[in-house]
C-alpha angles and dihedrals in degrees: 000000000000079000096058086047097062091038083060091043090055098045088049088059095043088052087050097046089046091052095045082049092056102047085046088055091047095045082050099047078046089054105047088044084058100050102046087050095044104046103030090080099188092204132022118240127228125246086245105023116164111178113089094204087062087055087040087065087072097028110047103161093045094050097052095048087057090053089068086074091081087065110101101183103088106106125168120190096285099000153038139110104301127112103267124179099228092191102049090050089048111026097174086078086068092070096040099059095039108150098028133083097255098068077063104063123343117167131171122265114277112200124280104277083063095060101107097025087057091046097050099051100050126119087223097070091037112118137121130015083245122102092216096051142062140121093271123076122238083252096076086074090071114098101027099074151050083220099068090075094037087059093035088067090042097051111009135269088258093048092050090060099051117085139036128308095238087050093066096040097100095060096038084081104141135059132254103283149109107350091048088069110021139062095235089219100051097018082220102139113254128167121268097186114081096206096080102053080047089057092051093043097063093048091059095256133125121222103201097064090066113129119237097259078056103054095046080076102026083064084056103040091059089090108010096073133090109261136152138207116261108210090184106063103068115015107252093012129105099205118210102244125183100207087218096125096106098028144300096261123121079242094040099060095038085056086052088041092055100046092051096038100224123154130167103213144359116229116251093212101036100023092220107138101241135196119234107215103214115200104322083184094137103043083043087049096056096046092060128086093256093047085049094053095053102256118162122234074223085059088057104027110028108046123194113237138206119227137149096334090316134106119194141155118273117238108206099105091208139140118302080232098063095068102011090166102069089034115039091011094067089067109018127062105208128101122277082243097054086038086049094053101037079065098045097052082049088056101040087050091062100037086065083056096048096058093046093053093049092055100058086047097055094052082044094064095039088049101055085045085063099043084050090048094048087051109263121169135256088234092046094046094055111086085042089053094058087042086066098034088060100037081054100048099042087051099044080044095055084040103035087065115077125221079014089144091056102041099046114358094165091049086050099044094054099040073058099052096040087045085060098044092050094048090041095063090048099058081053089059091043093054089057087051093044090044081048087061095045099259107124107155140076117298115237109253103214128212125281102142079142148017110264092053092045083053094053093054093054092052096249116163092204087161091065098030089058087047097054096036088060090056097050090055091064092064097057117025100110130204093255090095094065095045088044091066100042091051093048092049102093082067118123100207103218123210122203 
């Protein structure tokens, strides 16, 4: 018997070292398969190098996965990746944003190989029949192309941002892609935009010293920030600025926004010189649970995947949602079902909020029309003013972020309550102005069930607008977006 035990033993620890043999053979085989892929570059890459599927030659999987960012189908509950009028579905926007060029045309983000397609075609950087014209600087080019880098170290950062937008059109030719995030000579990921280092720099921190968990969300954090453009720093130039100096708060930055008196726009209904929060994503990211505890945009975004021995980092920027087994999977243990929905009651949450909020500021706005057009006073308007100017803020900078219900729900949730108390209070000051003036009762609230009628109440000519903004883009669409597909199909889109 004692004899049968030991037979079994030894079988037992045959069986083990075989198996540990085995894995050892198989992490061997990954490895070599690594190495060869990641070490045999079948072209060299320039040191500026703007078009991806140049890059796409070494890095194949990567390339194709980047490609997926064409795809426009993917749609969550409030979200994805579809063209999605962001005006029609919420008309109230329209008035919020009256006087400035988002109350023209305001659609949802498409995926990056959109990026310069999107930005051509929108109504906001519409203007003259002249290619060197137009309403928009040359610096919002900056984040949407692999180009931008490549012509900073030609003509200068400072010189990039002088000019119009339309006059640099013919050389912004390629979408957002590898050179925004990578050195072309280690593939480590660097930054290409000069305005954050800028940021760091001036609080005393120094960028390069980030460790790798860090830059997988600093790349990203180059464009999707809010920023503004700082007319006072270079004559002729509107130089990209992050208002981070005394923090990256919604309180923080509108602190930074009053002592230097910047403002992007004055209401053309209210007349309060308003901010426009642009995307926040990275301050909204950090104040969130996932952000706190240290989790990369690349962990969610960017997935790694298994295939053929190697292990690389998807490219198809997308929704967590989209492949949550391989995003929120990897550290939580429910079902997709229970993780979706988890998401979706945070959003609808705030989107409660979010209604709420619009429609104190849009009284807000018609009210103070009607306290101007009864003859109130500059000195009795101000504190109203600033009522408005901080409601507003506090509720472009909870929308402007995307995915700002996932990333940090109970920071949003508050900036929200606090926005509607704030505003709420206002409309209580402006009732005493409007009952000064005689006008004691309800103000009518119009119609702007959609956007066209939110639009005429604003005074927009969209008609004409449309009409003009189809004749501008037949002074700089280059031929590049002809050439582009041709190069790019031989492609082989992958799925996975």
């Amino acid at each position: 018997m004692k004899k049968n035990l030991l037979y079994v033993i030894i079988a037992i620890a045959m069986a083990a070292v075989i198996f540990g043999l085995g894995i050892l053979a198989s992490s061997i085989t990954e490895r070599k398969a690594e190495k060869e892929f990641t070490y045999k570059p079948v072209v060299k890459i320039g040191e500026n190098e703007p078009r991806n599927d140049v890059w796409g030659e070494n890095f194949r999987r990567e390339y194709e996965t980047y490609l997926l960012t064409e795809d426009t189908t993917f749609r969550t509950k409030f979200n994805g990746n579809a063209m999605r009028d962001a005006l029609e579905e919420d008309p109230r926007m329209v008035v919020l944003w009256a006087g400035y060029a988002f109350s023209k045309d305001y659609n949802q983000p498409r995926g990056h190989r959109h990026a310069v397609t999107d930005i051509r075609n929108t109504l906001r950087t519409g203007g003259p029949l002249t290619p060197d014209e137009g309403p928009m600087p040359a610096t919002c080019w900056t984040c949407k192309s692999p180009d931008v880098p490549r012509m900073m170290e030609e003509k200068g950062i400072t010189e990039f941002y002088i000019g119009k937008w339309a006059g640099k059109g013919q050389e912004i030719v390629n979408p957002i892609g590898c050179l925004d995030c990578h050195d072309p000579s280690t593939m480590n990921l660097r930054i290409s935009r000069p305005a954050l280092i800028e940021a760091f720099e001036r609080q005393g921190k120094d960028i390069t010293k980030s460790t790798l968990q860090d830059m997988r969300s600093l790349v990203c954090a180059q464009c999707h920030v809010e920023y503004y453009f700082d007319k006072t720093k270079v004559e002729n130039a509107q130089y990209l600025t992050f208002p981070w100096d005394k923090g990256s708060t919604v309180e923080d930055m509108e602190k930074y926004y009053d002592e230097i008196e910047f403002s992007d726009w004055t209401h053309s209904l209210s007349r309060t010189p308003m901010l426009k929060a642009q995307h926040p994503d990275y301050e909204v990211h950090k104040l969130g649970i996932h952000g706190q505890r240290n989790v990369a945009c690349a962990d969610c975004h960017m997935p790694y995947i298994s295939e053929g021995g190697q292990k690389y980092s998807s490219h198809h920027l997308v929704s967590p949602l989209k492949y949550i087994d391989k995003t929120c999977m990897v550290c939580h243990r429910e079902s997709e079902e229970t993780l979706r929905n988890n998401v979706y009651e945070h959003q609808e949450k705030i989107l409660e909020n979010k209604i709420l909020l619009e429609d104190v500021l849009v009284r807000l706005h018609l009210e103070a029309k009607k306290a101007w057009d009864l003859g109130a006073t500059e000195t009795e308007m101000k504190d109203i003013l600033s009522g408005i100017r901080r409601t507003q803020w506090r509720w472009d900078f909870s929308v402007a972020s995307h995915g700002a219900a996932f990333h940090a729900p109970i920071e949003i949730l508050r900036i929200m309550g606090n926005a509607i108390n704030i505003g709420s209070e206002t409309r209580v000051k402006l009732a005493r102005i409007l009952a000064k003036y005689g006008f004691n009762q309800e103000l009518s609230y119009p119609d702007i069930s959609t956007k066209a009628k939110a639009q005429k109440l604003i005074g927009l000519d969209m008609e004409k607008l449309n009409a003009e903004k189809q004749e501008f883009l037949k002074t700089i669409v280059p031929k590049w977006l002809v050439e582009a597909k041709e190069r790019e199909s031989k492609w082989k889109i992958i799925r996975y």
